[in-house]
C-alpha positions as CSV (number, residue, x, y, z in Angstrom):
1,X,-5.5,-10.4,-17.2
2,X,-6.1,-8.4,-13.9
3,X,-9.9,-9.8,-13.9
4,X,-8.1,-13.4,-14.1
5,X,-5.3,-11.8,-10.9
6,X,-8.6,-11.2,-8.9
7,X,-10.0,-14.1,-9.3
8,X,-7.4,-16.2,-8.2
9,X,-6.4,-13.3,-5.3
10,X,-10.5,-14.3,-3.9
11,X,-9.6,-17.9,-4.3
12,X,-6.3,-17.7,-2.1
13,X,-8.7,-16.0,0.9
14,X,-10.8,-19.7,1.3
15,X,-7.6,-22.0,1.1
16,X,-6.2,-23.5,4.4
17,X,-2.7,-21.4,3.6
18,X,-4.6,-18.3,3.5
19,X,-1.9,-16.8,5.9
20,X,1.0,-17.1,4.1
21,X,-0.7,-16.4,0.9
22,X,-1.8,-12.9,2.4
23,X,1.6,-12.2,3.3
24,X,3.1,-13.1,-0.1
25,X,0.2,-11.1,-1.6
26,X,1.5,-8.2,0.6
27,X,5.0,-8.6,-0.1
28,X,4.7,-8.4,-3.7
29,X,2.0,-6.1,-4.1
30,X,4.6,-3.7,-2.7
31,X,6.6,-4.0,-5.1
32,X,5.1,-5.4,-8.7
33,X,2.1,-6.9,-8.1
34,X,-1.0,-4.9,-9.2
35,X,-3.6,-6.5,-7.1
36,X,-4.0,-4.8,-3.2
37,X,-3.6,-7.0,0.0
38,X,-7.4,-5.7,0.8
39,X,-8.9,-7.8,-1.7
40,X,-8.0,-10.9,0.0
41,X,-7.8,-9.6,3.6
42,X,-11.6,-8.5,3.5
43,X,-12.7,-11.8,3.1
44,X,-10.5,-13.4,5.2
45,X,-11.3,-11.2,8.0
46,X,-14.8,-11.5,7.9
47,X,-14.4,-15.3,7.6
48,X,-12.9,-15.1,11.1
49,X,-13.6,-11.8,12.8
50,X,-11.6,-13.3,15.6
51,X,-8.6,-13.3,13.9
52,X,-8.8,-10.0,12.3
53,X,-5.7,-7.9,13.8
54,X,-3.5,-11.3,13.1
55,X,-4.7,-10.9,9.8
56,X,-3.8,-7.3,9.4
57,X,-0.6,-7.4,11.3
58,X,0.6,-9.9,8.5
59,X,-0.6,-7.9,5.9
60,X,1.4,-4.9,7.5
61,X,4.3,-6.6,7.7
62,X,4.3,-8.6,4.2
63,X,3.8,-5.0,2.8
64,X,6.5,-3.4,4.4
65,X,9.3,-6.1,4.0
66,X,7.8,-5.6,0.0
67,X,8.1,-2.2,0.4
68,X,12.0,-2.6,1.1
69,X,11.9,-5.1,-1.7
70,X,10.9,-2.0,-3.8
71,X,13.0,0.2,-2.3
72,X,15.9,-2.4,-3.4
73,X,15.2,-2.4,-7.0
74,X,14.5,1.9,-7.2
75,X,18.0,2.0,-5.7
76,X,19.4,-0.9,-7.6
77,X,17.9,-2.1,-10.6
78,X,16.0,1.5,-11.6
79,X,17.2,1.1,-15.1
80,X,15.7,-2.4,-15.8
81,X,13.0,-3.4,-13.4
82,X,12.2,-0.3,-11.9
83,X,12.0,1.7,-14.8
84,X,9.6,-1.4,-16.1
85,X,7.4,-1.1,-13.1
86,X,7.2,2.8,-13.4
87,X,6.1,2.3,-16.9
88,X,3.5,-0.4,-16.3
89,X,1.8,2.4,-13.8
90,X,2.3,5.3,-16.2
91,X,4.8,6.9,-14.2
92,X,8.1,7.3,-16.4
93,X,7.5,10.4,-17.9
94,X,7.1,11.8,-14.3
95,X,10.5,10.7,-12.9
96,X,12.6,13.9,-12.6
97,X,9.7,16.2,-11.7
98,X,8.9,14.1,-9.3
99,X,12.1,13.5,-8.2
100,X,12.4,17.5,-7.5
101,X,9.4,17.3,-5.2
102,X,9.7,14.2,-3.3
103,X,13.2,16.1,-2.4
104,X,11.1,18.4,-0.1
105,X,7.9,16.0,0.6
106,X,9.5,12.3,0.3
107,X,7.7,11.3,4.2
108,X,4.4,12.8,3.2
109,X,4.7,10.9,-0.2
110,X,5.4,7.6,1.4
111,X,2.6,8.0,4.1
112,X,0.4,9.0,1.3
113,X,0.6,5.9,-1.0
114,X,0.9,3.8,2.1
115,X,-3.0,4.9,2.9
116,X,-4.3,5.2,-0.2
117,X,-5.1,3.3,-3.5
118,X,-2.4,5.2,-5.1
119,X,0.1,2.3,-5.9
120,X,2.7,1.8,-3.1
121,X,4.7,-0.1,-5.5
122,X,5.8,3.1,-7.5
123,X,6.8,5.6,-4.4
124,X,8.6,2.2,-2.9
125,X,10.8,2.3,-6.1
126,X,11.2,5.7,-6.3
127,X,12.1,6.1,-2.6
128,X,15.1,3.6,-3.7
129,X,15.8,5.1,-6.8
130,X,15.8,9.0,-5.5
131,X,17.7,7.5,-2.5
132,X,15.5,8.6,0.2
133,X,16.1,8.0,4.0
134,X,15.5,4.3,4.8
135,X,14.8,4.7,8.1
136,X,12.2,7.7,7.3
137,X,11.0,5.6,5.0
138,X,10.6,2.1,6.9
139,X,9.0,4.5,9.0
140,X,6.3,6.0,7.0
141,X,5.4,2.5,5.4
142,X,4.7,1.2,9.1
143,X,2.4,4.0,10.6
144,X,0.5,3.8,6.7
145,X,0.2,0.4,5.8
146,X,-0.9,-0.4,9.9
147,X,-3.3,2.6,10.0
148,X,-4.7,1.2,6.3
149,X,-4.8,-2.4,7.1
150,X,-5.9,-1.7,10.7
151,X,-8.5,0.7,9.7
152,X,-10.3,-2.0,7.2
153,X,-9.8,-4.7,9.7
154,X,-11.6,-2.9,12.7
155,X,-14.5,-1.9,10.8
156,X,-14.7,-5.4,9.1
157,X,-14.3,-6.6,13.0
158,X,-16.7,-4.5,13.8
159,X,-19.7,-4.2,11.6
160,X,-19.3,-7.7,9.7
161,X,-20.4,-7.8,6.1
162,X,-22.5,-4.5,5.7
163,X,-19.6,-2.9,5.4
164,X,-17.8,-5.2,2.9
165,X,-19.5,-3.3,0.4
166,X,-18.1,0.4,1.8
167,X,-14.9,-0.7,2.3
168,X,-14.4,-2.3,-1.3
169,X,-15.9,0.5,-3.3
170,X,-15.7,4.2,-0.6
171,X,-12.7,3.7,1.2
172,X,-9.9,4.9,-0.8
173,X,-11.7,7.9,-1.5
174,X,-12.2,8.6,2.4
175,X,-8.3,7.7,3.1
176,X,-7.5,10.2,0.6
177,X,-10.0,12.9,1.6
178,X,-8.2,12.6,5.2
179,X,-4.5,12.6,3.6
180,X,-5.6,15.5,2.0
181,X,-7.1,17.4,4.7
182,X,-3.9,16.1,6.6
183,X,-1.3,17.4,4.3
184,X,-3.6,20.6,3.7
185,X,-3.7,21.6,7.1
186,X,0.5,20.8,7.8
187,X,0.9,23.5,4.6
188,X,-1.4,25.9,5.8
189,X,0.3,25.8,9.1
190,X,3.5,26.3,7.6
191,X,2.5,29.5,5.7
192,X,0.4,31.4,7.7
């Protein structure tokens, strides 16, 4: 099934309505979509480097609007389709532990998923469903979905196809290396 989701996802990136398709993509993939924006930003981007901030600036924004879809259904329809969502991720059994931390680290949480692979869709919900600051949280999902969509579309803007290949298979890991560096050194400062 998700092979099949790809597929079509690559598909969407040739069609002359690539642009909207990218921000629906975006939309729902902040919320209960499984596939990332990336997959059909990369090649969209390096089918016209020109455009590539356009690009990402949609992407940005269709994720963010998602994300307060997401937030919606955490705060509103936890019980049904939020608790469905959670589920689908592995992330029920979780709920009140986590719950007890994003408490104290909700922002860094947000930021977090925004960046990384980690899927959006579940902190989105959660941030809804724990009733975390909107504002904080509109926020976050700004400075982390920009600085990831951004990020890929500079270097795709930049250095072409080469590093399609980076991007597609390393760059979670370095977005998550950084958050946690980032984080790491904001606790370390705060105790010593």
């Amino acid at each position: 099934m998700l092979r099949k989701l790809y597929d079509w996802t690559m598909g969407l990136a040739a069609h002359r309505h690539a642009m909207p398709a990218l921000f629906g993509v975006s939309f729902i993939e902040s919320s209960i979509f499984p596939i990332p924006p990336d997959v059909l930003m990369i090649p969209m981007v390096l089918a016209r480097k020109a455009r590539a901030f356009i690009i990402a600036a949609v992407a940005t924004i269709g994720s963010v609007l998602g994300g307060l879809l997401g937030y919606w259904i955490g705060a509103a329809l936890m019980g049904s389709v939020g608790q469905w969502v959670l589920t689908v991720y592995g992330k029920e059994d979780a709920y009140h532990q986590l719950a007890a931390r994003f408490a104290e680290y909700g922002g860094w949480a947000v930021l977090f998923a925004a960046l990384t692979p980690f899927p959006f869709k579940v902190i989105t919900i959660f941030s809804g469903a724990v009733g975390f600051s909107l504002p904080l949280f509109v926020l976050t999902a700004v400075i982390g979905r920009a600085g990831r969509f951004f990020v890929v579309a500079a270097l795709l803007w930049r250095f072409g196809p080469p590093i399609r290949d980076f991007i597609e298979r390393r760059l979670g890991l370095v977005f998550t290396v950084f958050m946690v560096g980032l984080v790491g050194g904001f606790v370390a400062l705060r105790y010593l």
